[in-house]
C-alpha positions in Angstrom: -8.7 30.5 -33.9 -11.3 29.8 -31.1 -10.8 26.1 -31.0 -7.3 26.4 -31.1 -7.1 28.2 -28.0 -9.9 25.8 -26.4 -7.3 23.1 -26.8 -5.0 23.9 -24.8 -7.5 23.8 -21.4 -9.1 20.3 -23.3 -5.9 18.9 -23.1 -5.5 19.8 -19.4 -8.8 19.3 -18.3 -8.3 15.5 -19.6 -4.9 15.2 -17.7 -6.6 17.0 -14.3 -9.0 14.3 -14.7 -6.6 11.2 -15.0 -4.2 13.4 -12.4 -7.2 12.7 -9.8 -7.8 9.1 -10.6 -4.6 8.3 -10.3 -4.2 10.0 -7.0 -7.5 8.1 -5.7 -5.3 4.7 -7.3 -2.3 5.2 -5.6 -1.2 5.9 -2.1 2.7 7.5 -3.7 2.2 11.3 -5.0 2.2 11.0 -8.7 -1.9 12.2 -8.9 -1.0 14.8 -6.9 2.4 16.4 -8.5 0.8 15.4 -11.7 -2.3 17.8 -10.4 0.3 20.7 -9.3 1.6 20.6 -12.9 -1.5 21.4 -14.4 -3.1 23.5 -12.3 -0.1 25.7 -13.0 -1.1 25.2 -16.9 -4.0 26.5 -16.1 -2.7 29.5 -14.6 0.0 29.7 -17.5 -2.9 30.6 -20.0 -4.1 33.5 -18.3 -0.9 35.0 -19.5 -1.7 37.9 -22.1 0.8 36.8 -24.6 -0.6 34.5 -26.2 2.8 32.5 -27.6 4.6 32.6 -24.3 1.4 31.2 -22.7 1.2 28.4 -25.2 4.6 27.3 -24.8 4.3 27.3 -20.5 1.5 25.2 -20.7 3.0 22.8 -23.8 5.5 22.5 -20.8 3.1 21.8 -18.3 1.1 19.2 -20.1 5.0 17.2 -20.8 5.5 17.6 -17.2 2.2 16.0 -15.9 2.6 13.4 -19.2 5.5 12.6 -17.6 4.3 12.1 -14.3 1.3 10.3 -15.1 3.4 7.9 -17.5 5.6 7.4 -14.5 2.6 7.0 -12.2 0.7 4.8 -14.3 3.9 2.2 -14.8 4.1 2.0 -11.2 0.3 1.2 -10.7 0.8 -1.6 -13.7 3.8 -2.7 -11.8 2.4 -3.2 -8.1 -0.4 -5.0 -10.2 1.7 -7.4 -11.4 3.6 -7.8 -8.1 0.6 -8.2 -6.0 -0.2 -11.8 -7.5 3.6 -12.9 -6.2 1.8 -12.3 -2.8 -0.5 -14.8 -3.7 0.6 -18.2 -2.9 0.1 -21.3 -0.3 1.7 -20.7 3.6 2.1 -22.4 6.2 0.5 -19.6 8.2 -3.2 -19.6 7.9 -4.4 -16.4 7.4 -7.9 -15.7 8.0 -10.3 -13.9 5.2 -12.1 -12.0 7.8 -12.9 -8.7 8.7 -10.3 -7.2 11.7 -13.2 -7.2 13.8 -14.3 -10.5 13.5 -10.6 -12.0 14.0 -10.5 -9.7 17.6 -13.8 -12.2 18.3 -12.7 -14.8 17.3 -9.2 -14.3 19.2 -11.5 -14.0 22.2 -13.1 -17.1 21.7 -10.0 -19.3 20.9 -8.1 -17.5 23.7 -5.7 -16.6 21.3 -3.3 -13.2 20.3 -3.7 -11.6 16.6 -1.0 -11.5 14.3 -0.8 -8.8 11.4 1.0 -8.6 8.6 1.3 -5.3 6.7 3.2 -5.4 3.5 3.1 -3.7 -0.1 3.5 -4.7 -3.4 6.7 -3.0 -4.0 8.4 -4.2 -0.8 10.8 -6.9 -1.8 11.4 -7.7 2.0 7.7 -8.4 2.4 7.9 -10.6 -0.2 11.0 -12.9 0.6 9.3 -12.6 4.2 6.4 -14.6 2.8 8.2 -17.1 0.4 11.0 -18.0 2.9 9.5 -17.8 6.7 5.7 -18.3 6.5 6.2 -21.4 4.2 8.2 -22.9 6.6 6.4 -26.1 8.1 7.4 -25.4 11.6 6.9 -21.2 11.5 3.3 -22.4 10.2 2.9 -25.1 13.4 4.2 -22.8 15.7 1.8 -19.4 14.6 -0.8 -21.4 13.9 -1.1 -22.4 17.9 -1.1 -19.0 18.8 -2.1 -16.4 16.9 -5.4 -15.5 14.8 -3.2 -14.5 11.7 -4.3 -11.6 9.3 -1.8 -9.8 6.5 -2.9 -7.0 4.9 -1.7 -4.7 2.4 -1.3 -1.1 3.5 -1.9 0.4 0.2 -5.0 -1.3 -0.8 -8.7 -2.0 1.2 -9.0 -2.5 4.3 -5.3 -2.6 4.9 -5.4 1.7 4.1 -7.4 2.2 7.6 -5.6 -0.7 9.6 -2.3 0.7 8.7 -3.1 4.3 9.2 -4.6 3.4 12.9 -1.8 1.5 14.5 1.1 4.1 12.3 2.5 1.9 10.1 5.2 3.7 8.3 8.0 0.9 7.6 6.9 -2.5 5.9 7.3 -5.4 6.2 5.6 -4.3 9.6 4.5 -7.6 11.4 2.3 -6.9 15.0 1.4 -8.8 17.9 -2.2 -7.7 18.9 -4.4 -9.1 22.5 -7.9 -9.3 21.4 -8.8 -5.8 21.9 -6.6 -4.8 19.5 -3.9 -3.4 21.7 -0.3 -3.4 20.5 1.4 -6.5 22.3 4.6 -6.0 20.2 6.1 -5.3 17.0 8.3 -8.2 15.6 11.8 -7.7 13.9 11.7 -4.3 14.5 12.8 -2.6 10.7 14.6 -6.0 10.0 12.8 -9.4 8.2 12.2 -11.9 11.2 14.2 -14.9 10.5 12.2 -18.1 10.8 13.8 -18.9 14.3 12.7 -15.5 15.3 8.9 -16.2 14.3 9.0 -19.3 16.0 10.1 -18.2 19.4 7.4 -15.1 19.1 5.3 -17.6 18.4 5.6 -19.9 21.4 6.1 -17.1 24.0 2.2 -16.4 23.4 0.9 -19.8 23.1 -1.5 -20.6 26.0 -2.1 -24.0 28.0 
């Protein structure tokens, strides 16, 4: 009789546990609601009658099921999605730490472009596949601009985005070397290659 009441709390310590992962994982509130649920199971078994209290938290262990099932497909998902990110511009973006691109901006007299994007953002991805492969886009940023792209959701990108507000994506800013806001390009709209080009130009130095 013991053990079957200990399995009720077992079964929602193991979902609190994989509730907290999940909210450490993702950046969207699936730990979270997922934690809410069960925390109110928890509560639910302090109820005195004993049947009613078994089916609340039956109920709460669906609900955060649910929500973690939900969770984790999304995690598998922006996995998945994230290597579509991976592929050959025209833009060179540089594999270095923000700091070191303000130096290096410094050094080549240049401005810093940024790049924030997600997984899950399909206009950050036709951004990427149909303007920074473009020969031209490429020649033109290349000439002015210490390029970085991040992803908001993951690394470094979580800090970056965070400091300079980012709430909309694609979010593409223009940077001085100090890391001072020049301008944001395109606004909430997907800068068409044109656009890029004549950003791009406007900072280039003699």
């Amino acid at each position: 009789m013991r053990n079957r009441k200990a399995l009720p709390l077992v079964l929602l310590a193991v979902l609190a546990a994989y509730s907290i992962f999940l909210w450490i994982q993702l950046r969207q509130p699936y730990g979270r609601i997922s934690l809410v649920i069960v925390l109110a199971g928890f509560a639910f078994n302090l109820i005195s009658n004993r049947k009613r209290a078994l089916s609340l938290v039956s109920l709460a262990a669906a609900g955060s099921v649910f929500v973690l099932t939900a969770g984790t497909m999304f995690m598998i998902n922006n996995h998945n999605k994230r290597k579509l990110f991976d592929i050959d511009t025209t833009v060179t973006f540089h594999k270095i730490s923000f700091e070191e691109a303000q130096a290096k901006a410094k050094a080549e007299n240049k401005v810093i472009f940024v790049d924030f994007y997600t997984a899950w953002c399909v206009p950050c991805l036709e951004f990427t596949q149909n303007v920074l492969t473009d020969k031209e886009v490429g020649d033109a940023m290349n000439k002015s601009f210490i390029s970085l792209k991040y992803d908001a959701e993951k690394g470094d990108g979580i800090a970056l985005a965070e400091r300079y507000k980012v709430r909309g994506y694609p979010t593409l800013l223009v940077l001085d070397a100090n890391g001072n806001v020049l301008e944001e390009v395109g606004g909430q709209f997907i800068p068409r290659r044109e656009l890029m080009i004549e950003t791009a130009r406007k900072y280039q130095k003699n």
